[in-house]
KETOR-918732 format. One record per residue: x, y, z of N, C-alpha, C in turn; residue number from 1. Coordinates in nm, 4 decimals. Layout:
N
VEXLO       n.X       n.Y       n.Z      ca.X      ca.Y      ca.Z       c.X       c.Y       c.Z  num
VEXLO         X         Y         Z         X         Y         Z         X         Y         Z  NUM
...
***
This chain:
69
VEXLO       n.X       n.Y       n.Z      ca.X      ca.Y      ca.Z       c.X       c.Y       c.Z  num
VEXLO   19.9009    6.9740   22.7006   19.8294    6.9227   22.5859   19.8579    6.7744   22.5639    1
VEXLO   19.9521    6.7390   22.6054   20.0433    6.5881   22.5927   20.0003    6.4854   22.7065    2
VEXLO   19.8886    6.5305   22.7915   19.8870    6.4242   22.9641   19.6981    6.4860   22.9662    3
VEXLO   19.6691    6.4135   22.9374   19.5241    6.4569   23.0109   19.4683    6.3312   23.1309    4
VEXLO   19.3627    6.3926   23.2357   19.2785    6.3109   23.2766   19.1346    6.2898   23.3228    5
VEXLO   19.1042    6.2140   23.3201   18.9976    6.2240   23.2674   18.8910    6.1009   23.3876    6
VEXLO   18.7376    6.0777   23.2947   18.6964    5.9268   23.3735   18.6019    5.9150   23.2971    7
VEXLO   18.5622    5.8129   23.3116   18.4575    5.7001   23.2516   18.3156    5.6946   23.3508    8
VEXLO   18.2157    5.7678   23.3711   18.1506    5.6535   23.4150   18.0562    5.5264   23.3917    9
VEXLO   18.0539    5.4708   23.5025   18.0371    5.3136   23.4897   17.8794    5.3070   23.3899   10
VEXLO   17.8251    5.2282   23.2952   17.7318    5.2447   23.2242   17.5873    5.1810   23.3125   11
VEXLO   17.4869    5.2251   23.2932   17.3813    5.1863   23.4110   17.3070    5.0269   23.3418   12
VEXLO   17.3178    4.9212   23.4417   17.2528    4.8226   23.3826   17.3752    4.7327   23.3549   13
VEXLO   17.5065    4.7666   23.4524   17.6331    4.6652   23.4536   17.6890    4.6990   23.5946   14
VEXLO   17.7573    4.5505   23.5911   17.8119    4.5915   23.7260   17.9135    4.7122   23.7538   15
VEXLO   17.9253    4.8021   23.6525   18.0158    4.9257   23.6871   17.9204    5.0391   23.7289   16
VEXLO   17.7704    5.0138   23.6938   17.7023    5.0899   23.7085   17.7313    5.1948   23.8566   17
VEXLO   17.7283    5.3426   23.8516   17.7159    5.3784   23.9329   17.8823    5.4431   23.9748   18
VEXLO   18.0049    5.3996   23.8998   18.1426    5.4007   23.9735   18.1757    5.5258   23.8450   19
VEXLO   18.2855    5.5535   23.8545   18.3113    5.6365   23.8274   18.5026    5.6166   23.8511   20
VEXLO   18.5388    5.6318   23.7035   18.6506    5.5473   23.6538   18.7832    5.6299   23.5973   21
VEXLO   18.8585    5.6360   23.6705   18.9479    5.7959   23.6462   19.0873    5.7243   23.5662   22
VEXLO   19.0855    5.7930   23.4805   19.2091    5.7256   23.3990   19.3376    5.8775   23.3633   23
VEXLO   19.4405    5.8180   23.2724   19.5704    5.9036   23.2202   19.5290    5.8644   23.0874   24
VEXLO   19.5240    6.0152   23.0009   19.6001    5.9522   22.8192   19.7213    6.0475   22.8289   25
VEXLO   19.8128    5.9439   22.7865   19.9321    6.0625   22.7784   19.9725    6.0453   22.6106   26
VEXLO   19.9908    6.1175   22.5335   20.0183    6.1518   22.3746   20.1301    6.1734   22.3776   27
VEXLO   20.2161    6.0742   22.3119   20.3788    6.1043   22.2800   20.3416    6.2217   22.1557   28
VEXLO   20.4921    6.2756   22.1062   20.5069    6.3922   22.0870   20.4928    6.3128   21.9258   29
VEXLO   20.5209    6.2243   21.8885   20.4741    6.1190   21.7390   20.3242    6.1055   21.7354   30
VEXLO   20.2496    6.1335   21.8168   20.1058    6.1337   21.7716   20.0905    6.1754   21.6573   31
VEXLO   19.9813    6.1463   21.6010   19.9579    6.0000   21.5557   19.9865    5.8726   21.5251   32
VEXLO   20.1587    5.9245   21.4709   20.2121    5.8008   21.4278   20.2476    5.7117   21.5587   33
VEXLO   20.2503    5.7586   21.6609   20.2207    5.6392   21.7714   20.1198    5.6429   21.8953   34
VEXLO   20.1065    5.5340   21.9413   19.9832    5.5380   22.0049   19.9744    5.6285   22.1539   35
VEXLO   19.8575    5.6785   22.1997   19.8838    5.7610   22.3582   19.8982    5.6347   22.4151   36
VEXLO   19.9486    5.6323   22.5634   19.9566    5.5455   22.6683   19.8130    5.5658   22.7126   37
VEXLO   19.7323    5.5021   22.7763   19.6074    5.4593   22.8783   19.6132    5.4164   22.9808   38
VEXLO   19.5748    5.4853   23.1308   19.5926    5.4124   23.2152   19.5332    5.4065   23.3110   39
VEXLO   19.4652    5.3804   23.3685   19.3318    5.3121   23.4242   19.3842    5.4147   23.6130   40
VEXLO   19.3265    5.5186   23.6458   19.4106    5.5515   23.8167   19.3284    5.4679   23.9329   41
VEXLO   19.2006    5.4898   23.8928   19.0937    5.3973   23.9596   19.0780    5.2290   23.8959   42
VEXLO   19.1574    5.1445   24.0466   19.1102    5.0392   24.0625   18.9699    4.9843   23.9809   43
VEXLO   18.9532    4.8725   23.9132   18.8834    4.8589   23.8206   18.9679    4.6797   23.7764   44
VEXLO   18.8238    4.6227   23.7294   18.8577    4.4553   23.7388   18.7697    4.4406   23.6180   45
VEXLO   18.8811    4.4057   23.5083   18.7951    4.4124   23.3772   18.8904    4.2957   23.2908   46
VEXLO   18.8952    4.2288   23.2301   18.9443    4.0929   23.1283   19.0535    4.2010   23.0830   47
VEXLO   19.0451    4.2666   23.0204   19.1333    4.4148   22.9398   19.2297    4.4645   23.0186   48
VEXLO   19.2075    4.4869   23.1137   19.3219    4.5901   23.2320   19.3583    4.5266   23.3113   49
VEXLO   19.4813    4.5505   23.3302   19.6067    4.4714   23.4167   19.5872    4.5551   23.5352   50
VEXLO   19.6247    4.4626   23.6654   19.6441    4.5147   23.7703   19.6882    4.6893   23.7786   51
VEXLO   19.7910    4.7111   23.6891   19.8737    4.8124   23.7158   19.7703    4.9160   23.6324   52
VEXLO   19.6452    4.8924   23.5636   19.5452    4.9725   23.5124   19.5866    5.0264   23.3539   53
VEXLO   19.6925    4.9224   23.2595   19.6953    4.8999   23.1364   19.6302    4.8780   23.0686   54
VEXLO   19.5808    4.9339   23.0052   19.4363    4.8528   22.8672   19.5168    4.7574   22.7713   55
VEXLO   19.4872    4.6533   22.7892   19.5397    4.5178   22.6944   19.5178    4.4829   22.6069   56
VEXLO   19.5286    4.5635   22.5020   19.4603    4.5965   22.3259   19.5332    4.5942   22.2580   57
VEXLO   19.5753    4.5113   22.1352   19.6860    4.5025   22.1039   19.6500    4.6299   21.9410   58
VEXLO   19.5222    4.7304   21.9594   19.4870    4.8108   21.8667   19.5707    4.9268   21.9636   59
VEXLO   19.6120    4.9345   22.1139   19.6861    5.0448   22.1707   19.7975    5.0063   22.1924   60
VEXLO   19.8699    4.8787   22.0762   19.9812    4.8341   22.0727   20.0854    4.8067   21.9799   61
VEXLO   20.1156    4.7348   21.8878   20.1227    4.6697   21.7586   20.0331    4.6573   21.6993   62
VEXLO   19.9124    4.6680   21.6743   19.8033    4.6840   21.5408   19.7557    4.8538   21.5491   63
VEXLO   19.8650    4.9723   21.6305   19.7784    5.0694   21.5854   19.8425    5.1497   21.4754   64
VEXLO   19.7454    5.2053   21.4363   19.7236    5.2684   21.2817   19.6980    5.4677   21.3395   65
VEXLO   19.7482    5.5393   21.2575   19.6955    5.6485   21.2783   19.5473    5.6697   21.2126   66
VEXLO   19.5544    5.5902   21.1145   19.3976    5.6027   21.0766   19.2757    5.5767   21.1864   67
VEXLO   19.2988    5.5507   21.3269   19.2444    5.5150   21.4164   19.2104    5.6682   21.4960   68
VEXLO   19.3021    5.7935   21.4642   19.2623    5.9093   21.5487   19.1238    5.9519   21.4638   69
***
């Protein structure tokens, strides 16, 4: 219940169009009161995600709120 995975696919009419985008949420056992981890398994080149496939949001960091689930 704590590790899911999952994917995205790419939206049609962008260059992701067509890909198909496999990620990790993992939910610490403080959910809500702290944020899941995100993590990108499929390679993917986006301003947001770090090499290592981190989402770079500082709302999945220091600005998150449980009012956000």
């Amino acid at each position: 219940m704590f590790h899911w995975i999952g994917w995205i696919d790419g939206p049609n009419d962008t260059p992701y169009a067509g890909g198909q985008f496999r990620l990790t949420i993992d939910f610490p056992p403080e959910f809500p009161f702290k944020p899941p981890t995100i993590r990108f398994i499929t390679p993917i080149f986006h301003p947001n995600i770090s090499t290592k496939g981190e989402i770079c949001l500082d709302i999945l960091h220091s600005q998150w709120s449980p009012a956000l689930t």
